[in-house]
Residue frames as a rotation matrix with the C-alpha (Angstrom) as fourth column:
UNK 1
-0.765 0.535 0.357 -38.80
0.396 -0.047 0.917 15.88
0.508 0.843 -0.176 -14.01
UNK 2
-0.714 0.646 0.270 -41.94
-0.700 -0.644 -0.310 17.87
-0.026 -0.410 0.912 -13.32
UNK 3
-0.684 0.692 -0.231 -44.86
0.696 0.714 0.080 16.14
0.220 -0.106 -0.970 -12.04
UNK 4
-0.915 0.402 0.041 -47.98
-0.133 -0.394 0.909 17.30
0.382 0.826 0.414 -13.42
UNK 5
-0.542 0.818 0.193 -51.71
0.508 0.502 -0.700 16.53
-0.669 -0.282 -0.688 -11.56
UNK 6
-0.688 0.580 0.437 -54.59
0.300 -0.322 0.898 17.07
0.661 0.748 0.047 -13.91
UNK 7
-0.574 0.567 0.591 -57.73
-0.788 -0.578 -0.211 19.10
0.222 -0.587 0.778 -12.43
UNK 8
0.703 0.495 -0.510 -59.92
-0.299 0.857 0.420 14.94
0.645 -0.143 0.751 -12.68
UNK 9
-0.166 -0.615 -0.771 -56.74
0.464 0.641 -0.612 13.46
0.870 -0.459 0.179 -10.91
UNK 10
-0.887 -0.203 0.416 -56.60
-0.247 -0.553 -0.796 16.55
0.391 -0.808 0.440 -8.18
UNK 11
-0.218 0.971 0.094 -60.09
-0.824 -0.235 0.515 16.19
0.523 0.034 0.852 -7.69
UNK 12
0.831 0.257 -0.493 -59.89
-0.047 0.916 0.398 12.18
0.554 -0.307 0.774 -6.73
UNK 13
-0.403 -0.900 0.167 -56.99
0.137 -0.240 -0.961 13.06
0.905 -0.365 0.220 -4.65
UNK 14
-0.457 0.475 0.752 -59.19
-0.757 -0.651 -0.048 15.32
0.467 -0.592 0.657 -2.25
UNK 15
0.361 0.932 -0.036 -61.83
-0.797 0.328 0.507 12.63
0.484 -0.154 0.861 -2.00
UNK 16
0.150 -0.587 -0.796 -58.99
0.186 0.807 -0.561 9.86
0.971 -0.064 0.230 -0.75
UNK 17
0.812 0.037 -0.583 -58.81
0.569 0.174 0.804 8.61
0.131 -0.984 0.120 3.14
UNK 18
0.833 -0.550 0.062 -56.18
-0.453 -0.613 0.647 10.78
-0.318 -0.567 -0.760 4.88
UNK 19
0.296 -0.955 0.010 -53.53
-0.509 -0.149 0.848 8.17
-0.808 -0.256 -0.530 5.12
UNK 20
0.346 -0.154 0.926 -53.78
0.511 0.858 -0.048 7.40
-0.787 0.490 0.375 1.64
UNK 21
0.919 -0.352 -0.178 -52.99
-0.362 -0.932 -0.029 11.10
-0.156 0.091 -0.984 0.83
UNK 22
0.130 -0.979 -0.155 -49.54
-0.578 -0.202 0.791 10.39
-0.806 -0.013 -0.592 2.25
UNK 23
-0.165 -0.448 0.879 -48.99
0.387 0.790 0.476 7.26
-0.907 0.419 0.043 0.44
UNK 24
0.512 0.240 0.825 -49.90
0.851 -0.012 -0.525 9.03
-0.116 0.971 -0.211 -2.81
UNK 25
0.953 -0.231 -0.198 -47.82
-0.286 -0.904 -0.319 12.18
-0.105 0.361 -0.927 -2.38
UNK 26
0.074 -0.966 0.249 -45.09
-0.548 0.169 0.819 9.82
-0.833 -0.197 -0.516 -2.22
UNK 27
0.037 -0.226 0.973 -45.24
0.884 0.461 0.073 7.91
-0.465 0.858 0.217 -5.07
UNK 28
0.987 0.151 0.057 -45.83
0.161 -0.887 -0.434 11.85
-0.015 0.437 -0.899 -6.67
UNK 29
0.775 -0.625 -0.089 -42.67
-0.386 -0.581 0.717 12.42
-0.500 -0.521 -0.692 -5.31
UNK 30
-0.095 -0.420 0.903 -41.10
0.344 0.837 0.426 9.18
-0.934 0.351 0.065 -6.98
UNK 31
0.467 0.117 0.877 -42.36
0.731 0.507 -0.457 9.83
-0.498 0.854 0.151 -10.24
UNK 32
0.949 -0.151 -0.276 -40.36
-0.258 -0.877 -0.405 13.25
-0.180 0.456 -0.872 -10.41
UNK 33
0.019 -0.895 0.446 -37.22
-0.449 0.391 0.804 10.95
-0.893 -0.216 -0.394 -10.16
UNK 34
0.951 0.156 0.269 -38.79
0.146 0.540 -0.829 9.38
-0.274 0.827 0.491 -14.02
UNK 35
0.067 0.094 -0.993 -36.95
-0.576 0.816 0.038 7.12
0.815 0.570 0.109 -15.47
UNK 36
-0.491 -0.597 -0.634 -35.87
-0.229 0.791 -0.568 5.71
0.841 -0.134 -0.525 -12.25
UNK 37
-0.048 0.973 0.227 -39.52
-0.960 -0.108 0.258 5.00
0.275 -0.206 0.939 -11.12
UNK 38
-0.975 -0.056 -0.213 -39.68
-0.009 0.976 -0.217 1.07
0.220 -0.209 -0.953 -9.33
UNK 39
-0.343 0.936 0.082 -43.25
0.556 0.273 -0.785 -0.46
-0.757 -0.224 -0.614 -9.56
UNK 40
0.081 0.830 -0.551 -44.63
-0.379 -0.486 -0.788 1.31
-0.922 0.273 0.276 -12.72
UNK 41
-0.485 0.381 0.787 -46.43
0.548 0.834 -0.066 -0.79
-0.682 0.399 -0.613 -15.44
UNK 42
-0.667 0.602 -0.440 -47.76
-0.579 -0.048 0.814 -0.28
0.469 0.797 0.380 -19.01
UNK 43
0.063 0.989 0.134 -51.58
-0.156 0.142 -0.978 -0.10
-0.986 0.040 0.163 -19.37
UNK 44
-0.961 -0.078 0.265 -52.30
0.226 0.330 0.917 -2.18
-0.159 0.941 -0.300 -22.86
UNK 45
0.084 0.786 0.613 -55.51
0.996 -0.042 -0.082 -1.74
-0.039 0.617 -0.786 -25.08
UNK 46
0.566 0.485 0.667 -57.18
0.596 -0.800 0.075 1.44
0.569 0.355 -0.742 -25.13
UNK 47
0.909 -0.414 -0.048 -54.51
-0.318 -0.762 0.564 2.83
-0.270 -0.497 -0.825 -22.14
UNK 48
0.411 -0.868 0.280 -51.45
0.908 0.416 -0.042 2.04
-0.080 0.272 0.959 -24.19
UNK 49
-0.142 -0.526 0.839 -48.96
0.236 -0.841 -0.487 5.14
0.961 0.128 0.244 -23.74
UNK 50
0.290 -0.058 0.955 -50.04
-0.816 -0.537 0.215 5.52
0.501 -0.842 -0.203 -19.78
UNK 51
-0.637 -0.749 -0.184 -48.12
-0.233 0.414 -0.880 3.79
0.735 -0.517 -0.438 -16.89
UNK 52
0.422 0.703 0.573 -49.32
-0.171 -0.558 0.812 3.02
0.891 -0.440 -0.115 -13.72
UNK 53
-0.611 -0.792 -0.010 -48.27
-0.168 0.142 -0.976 2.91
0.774 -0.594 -0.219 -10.18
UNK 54
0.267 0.607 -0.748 -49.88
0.441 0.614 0.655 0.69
0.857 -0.505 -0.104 -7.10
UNK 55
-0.917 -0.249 0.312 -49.50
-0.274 -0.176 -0.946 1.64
0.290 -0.952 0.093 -3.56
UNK 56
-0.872 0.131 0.471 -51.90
-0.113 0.883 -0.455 -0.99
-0.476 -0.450 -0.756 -2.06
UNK 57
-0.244 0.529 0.813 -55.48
0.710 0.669 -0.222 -0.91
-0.661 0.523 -0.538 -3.32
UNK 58
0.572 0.414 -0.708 -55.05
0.063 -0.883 -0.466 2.25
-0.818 0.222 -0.531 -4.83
UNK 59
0.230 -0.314 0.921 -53.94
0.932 0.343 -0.116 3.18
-0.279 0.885 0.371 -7.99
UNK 60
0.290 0.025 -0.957 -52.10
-0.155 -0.985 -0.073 6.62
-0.944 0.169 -0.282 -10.06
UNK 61
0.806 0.536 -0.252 -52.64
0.039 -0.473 -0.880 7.14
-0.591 0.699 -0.402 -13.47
UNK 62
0.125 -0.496 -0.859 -49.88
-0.036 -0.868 0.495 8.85
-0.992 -0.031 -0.126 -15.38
UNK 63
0.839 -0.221 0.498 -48.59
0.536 0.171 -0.827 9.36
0.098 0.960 0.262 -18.89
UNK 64
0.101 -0.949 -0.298 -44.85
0.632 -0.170 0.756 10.43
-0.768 -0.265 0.583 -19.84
UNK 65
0.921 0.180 0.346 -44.41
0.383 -0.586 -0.714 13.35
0.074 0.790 -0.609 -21.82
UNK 66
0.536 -0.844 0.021 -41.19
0.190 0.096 -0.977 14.86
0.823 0.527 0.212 -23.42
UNK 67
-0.387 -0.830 0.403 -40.64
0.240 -0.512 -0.825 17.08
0.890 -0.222 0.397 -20.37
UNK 68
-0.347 0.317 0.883 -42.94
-0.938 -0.113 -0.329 16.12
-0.005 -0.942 0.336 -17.45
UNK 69
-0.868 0.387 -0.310 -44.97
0.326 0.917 0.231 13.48
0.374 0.100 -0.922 -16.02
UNK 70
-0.459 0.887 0.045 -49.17
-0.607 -0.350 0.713 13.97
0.649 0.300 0.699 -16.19
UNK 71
-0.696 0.664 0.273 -51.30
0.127 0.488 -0.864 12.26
-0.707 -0.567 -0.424 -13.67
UNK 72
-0.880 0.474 0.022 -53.93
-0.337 -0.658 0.673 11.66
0.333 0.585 0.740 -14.84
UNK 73
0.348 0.908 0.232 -55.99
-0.480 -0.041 0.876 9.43
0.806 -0.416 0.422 -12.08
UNK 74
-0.802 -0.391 0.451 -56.10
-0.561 0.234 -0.794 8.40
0.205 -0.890 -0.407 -8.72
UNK 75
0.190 0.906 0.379 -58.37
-0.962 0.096 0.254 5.59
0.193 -0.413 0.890 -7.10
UNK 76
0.026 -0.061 0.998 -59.07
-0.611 0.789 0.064 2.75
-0.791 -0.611 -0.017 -5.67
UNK 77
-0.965 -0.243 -0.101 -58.59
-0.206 0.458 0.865 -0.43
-0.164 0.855 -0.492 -7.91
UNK 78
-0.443 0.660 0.606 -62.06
0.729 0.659 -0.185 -1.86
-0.522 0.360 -0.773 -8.02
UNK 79
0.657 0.605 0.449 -63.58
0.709 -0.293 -0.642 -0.07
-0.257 0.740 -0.622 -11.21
UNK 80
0.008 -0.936 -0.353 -59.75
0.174 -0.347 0.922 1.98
-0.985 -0.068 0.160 -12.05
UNK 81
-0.907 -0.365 -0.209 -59.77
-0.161 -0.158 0.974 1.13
-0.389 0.918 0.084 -15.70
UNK 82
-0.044 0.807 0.589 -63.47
0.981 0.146 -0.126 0.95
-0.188 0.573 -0.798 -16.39
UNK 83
-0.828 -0.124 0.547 -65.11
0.446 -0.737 0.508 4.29
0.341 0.665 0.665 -18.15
């Protein structure tokens, strides 16, 4: 499956320590493998329909669509799902 990065996700991407770079182009890598994706989690309330995927205190985003997968943020957990 294609993996998508939105232009907000790419952006907080850039701004991430070095060797959390790697650790996030790998889970990228993982999620082109969707369905068979270990460690990603429905988001309930208001992020019901996106997933996400840990890789220590960081966090990626995504939503599934028919024929890719969207990022749609990257960051650290403390303030992740606030607005």
């Amino acid at each position: 499956m294609r993996v998508v990065v939105t232009a907000l996700a790419n952006r907080q991407f850039d701004e991430l320590p070095t060797h959390v770079k790697d650790r996030v182009r790998r889970i990228f890598a993982r999620l082109a493998r969707w369905p068979d994706v270990s460690g990603a989690r429905p988001l309930r309330g208001p992020l019901v329909g996106q997933f996400r995927i840990r890789t220590g205190h960081y966090r990626v985003q995504f939503q599934v669509e028919v024929d890719r997968i969207v990022v749609t943020r990257v960051g650290h957990r403390d303030g992740f799902y606030d607005d």
